[in-house]
C-alpha beads as a LAMMPS data file, in Angstrom:
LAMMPS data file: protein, C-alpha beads

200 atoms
199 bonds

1 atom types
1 bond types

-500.0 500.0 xlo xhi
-500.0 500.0 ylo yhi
-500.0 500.0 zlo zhi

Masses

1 110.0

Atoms # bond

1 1 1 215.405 414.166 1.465
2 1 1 218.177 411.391 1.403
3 1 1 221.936 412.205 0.243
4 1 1 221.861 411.328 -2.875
5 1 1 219.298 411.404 -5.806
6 1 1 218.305 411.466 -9.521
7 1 1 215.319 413.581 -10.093
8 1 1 214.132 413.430 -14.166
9 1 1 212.162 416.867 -15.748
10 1 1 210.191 416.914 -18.341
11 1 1 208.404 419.646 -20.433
12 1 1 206.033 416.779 -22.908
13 1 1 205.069 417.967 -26.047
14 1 1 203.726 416.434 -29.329
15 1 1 206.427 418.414 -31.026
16 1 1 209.459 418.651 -29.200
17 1 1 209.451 416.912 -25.590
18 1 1 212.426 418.328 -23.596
19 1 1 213.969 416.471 -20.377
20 1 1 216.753 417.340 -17.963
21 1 1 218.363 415.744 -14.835
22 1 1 219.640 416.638 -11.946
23 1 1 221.461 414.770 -9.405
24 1 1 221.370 416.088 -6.077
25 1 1 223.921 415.071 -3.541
26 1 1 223.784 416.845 0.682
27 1 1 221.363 418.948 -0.536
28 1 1 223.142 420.153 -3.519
29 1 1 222.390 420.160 -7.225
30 1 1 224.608 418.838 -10.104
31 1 1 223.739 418.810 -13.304
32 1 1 223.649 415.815 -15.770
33 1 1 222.115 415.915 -18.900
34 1 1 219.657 417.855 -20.729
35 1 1 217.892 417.164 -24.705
36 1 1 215.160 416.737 -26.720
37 1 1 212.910 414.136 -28.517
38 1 1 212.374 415.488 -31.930
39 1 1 208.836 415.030 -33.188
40 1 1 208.197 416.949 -36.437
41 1 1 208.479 414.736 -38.587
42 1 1 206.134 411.932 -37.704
43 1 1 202.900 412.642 -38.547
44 1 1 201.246 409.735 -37.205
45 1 1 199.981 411.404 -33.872
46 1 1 200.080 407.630 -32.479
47 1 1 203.697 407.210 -33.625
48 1 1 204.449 410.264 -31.500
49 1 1 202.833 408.906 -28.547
50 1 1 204.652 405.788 -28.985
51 1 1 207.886 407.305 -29.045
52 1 1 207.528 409.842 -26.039
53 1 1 206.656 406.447 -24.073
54 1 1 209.589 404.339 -25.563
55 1 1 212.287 407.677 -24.820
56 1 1 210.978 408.089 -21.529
57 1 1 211.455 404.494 -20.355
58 1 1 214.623 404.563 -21.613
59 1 1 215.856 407.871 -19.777
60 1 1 214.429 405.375 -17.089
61 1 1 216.328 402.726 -17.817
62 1 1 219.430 404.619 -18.708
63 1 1 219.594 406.881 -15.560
64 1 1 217.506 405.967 -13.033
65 1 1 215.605 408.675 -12.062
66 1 1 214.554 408.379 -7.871
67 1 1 211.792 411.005 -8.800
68 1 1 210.210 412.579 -11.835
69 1 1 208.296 416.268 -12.107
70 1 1 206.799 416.574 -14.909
71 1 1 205.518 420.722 -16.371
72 1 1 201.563 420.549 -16.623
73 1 1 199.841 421.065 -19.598
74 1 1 198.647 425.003 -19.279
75 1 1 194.569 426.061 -20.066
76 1 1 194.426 428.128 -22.889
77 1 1 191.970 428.572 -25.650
78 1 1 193.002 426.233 -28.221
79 1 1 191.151 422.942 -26.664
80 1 1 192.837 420.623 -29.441
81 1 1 196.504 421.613 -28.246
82 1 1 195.224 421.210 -24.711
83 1 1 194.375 417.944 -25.765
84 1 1 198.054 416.682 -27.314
85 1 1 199.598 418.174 -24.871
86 1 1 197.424 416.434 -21.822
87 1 1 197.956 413.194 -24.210
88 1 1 201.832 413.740 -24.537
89 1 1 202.299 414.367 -20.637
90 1 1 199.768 411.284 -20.119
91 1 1 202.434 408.910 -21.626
92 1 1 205.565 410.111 -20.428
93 1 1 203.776 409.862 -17.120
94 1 1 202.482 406.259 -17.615
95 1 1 206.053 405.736 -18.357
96 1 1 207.135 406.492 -15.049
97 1 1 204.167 405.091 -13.260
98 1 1 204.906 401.397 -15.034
99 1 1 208.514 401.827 -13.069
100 1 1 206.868 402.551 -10.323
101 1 1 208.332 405.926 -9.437
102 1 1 206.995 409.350 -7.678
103 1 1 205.874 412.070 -10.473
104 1 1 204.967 415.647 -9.108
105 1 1 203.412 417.721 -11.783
106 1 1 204.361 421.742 -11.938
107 1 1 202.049 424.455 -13.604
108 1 1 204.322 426.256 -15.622
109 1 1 204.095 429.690 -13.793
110 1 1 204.966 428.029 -10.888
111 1 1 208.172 426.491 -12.040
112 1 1 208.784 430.215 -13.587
113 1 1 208.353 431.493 -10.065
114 1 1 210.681 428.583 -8.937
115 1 1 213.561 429.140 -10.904
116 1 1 213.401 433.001 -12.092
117 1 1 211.134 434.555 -8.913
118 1 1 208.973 435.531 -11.860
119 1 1 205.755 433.462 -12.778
120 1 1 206.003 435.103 -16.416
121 1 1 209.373 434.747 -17.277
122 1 1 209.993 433.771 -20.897
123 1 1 212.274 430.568 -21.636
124 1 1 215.144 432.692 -22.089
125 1 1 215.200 434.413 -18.658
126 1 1 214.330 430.420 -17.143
127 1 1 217.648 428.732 -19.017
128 1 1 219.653 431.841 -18.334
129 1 1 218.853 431.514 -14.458
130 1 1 219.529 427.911 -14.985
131 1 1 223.288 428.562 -16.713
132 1 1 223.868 430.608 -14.016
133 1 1 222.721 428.181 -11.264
134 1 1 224.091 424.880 -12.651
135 1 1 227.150 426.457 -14.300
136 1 1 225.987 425.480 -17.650
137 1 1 228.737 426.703 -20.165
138 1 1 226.087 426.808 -22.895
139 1 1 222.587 426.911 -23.774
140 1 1 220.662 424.657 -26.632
141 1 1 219.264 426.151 -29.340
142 1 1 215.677 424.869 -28.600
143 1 1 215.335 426.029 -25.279
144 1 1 212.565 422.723 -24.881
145 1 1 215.658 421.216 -23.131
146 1 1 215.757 423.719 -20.473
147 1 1 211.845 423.724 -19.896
148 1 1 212.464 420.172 -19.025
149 1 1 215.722 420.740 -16.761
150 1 1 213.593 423.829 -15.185
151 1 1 210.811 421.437 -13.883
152 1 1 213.471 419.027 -12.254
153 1 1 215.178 422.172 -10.401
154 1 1 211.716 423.666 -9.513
155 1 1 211.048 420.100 -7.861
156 1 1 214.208 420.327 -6.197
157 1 1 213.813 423.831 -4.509
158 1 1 210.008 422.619 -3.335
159 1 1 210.875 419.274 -1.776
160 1 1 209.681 419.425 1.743
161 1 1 207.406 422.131 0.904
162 1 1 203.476 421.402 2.105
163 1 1 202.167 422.153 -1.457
164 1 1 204.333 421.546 -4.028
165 1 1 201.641 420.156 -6.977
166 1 1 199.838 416.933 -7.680
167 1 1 201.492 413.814 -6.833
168 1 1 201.417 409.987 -7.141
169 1 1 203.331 407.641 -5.719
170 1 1 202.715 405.203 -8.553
171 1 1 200.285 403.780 -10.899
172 1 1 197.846 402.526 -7.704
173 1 1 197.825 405.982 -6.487
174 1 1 196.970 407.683 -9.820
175 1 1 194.384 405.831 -10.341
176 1 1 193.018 406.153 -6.613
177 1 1 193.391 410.197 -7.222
178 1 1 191.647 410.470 -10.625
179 1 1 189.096 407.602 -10.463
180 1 1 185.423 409.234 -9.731
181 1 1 183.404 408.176 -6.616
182 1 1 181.100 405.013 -7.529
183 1 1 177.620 406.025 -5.898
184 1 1 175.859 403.012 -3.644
185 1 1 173.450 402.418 -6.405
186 1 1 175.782 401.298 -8.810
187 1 1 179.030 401.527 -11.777
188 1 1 179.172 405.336 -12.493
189 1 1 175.547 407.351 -12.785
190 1 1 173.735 403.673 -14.197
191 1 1 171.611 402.601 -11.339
192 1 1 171.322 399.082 -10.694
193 1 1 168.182 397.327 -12.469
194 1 1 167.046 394.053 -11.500
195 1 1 166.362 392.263 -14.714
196 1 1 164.434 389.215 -13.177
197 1 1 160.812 388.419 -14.503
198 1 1 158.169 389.195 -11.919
199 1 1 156.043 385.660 -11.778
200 1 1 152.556 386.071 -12.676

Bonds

1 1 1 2
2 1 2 3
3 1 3 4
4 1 4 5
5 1 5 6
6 1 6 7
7 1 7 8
8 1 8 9
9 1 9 10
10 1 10 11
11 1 11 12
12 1 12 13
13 1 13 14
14 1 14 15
15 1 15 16
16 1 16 17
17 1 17 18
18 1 18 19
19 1 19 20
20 1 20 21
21 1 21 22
22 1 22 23
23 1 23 24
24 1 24 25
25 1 25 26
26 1 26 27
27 1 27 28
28 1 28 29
29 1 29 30
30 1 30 31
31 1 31 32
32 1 32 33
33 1 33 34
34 1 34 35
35 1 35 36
36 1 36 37
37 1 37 38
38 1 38 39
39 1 39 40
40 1 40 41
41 1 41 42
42 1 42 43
43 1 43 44
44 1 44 45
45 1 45 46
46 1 46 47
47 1 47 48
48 1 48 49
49 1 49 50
50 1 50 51
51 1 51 52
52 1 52 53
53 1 53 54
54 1 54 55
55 1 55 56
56 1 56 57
57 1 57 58
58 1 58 59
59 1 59 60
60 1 60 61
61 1 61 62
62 1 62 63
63 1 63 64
64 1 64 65
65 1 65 66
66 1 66 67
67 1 67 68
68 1 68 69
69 1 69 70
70 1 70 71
71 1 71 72
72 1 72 73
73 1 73 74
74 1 74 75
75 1 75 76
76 1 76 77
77 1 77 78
78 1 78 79
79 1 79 80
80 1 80 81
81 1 81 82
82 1 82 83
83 1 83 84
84 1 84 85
85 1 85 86
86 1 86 87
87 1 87 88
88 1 88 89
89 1 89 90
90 1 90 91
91 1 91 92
92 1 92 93
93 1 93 94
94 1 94 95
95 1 95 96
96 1 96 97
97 1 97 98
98 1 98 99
99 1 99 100
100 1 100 101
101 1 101 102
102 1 102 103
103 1 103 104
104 1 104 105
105 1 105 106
106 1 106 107
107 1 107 108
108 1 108 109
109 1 109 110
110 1 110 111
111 1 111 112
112 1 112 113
113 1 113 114
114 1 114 115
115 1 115 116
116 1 116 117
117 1 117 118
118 1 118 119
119 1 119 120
120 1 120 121
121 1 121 122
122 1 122 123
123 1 123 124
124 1 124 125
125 1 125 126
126 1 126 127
127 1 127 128
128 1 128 129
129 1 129 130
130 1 130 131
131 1 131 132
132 1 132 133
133 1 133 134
134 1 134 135
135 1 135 136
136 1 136 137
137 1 137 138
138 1 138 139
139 1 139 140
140 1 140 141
141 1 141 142
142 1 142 143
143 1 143 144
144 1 144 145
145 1 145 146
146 1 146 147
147 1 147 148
148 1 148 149
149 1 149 150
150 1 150 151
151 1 151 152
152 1 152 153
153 1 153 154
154 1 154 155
155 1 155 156
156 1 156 157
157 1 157 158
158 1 158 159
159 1 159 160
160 1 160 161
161 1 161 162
162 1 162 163
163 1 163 164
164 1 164 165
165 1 165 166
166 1 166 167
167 1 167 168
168 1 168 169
169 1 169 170
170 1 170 171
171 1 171 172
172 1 172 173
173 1 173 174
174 1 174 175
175 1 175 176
176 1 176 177
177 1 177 178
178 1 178 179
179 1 179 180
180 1 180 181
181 1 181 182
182 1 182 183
183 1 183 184
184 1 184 185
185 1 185 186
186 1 186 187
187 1 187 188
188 1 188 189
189 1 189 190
190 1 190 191
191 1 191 192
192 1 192 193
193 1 193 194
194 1 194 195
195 1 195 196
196 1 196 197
197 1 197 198
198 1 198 199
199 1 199 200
């Protein structure tokens, strides 16, 4: 790990998306900044899209982030909020990909476990451990903010670790690591057909 970073968080969400930074300097964290994109009141699901992109290229732009981890959308039983919430983390990480910088994602137990040494912590116990560990002299009232700042410590206390969560080094690697295996017949499962008239 080099001397001195920025490393971005972010909890995505179609509702609220919360981010945090860190910089880390000889091994040591410092905090920076922590908030929230309000999305209530748009009801355009598009429109929200649009604006998680737009805020997180300009955290980009604004900060410079040397690496971003990003919380993973959890599997639950509702399949349509598993869906906005794979489509909200989906832009925020196309954001980062466009600028060409690392994204780790984190299962949310496992940046519980990180930060709290409990994989079921609620969000209080997580921003608590993080006032205490930042010297934070107060906590938000949406505690989004937190979730966000949570998944930028949890990357910093698993750097160098062997398995730390998915990765990409940019948007050529994301597509290398989710792009199914063309078979030797042809484009996906459609075989090859040769279309030429047989002579008679």
């Amino acid at each position: 790990m080099s001397n001195e970073k920025i490393i971005l968080g972010i909890d995505p969400g179609t509702t609220i998306m919360g981010f945090g930074l860190i910089k880390v300097e000889n091994k040591q964290m410092k905090f920076v900044q922590m908030n929230e994109l309000l999305l209530q009141k748009y009801k355009d699901p598009y429109t929200k899209l649009k604006l998680i992109f737009e805020r997180t290229i300009e955290l980009i732009d604004t900060y410079h982030p040397d690496e971003i981890a990003i919380e993973a959308p959890f599997f639950g039983k509702n399949v349509q909020s598993m869906l906005k919430l794979g489509r909200a983390q989906g832009v925020a990480m196309a954001a980062g990909l466009s600028r060409q910088i690392p994204i780790t994602e984190y299962l949310p137990k496992k940046i519980k476990m990180a930060i709290t040494g409990n994989g079921n912590a609620s969000k209080e116990q997580v921003a608590r451990m993080l006032q205490s560990t930042l010297g934070l002299k107060s906590l938000p009232k949406n505690l989004d903010s937190t979730d966000g700042l949570a998944a930028a410590v949890c990357h910093f206390y698993n750097e160098g670790k062997i398995d730390i969560g998915k990765s990409y080094s940019g948007w050529d690697a994301f597509v290398k690591q989710n792009s199914p295996p063309t078979p030797k017949g042809g484009v996906g499962n459609t075989p090859i057909v040769n279309l030429r008239k047989k002579k008679s």
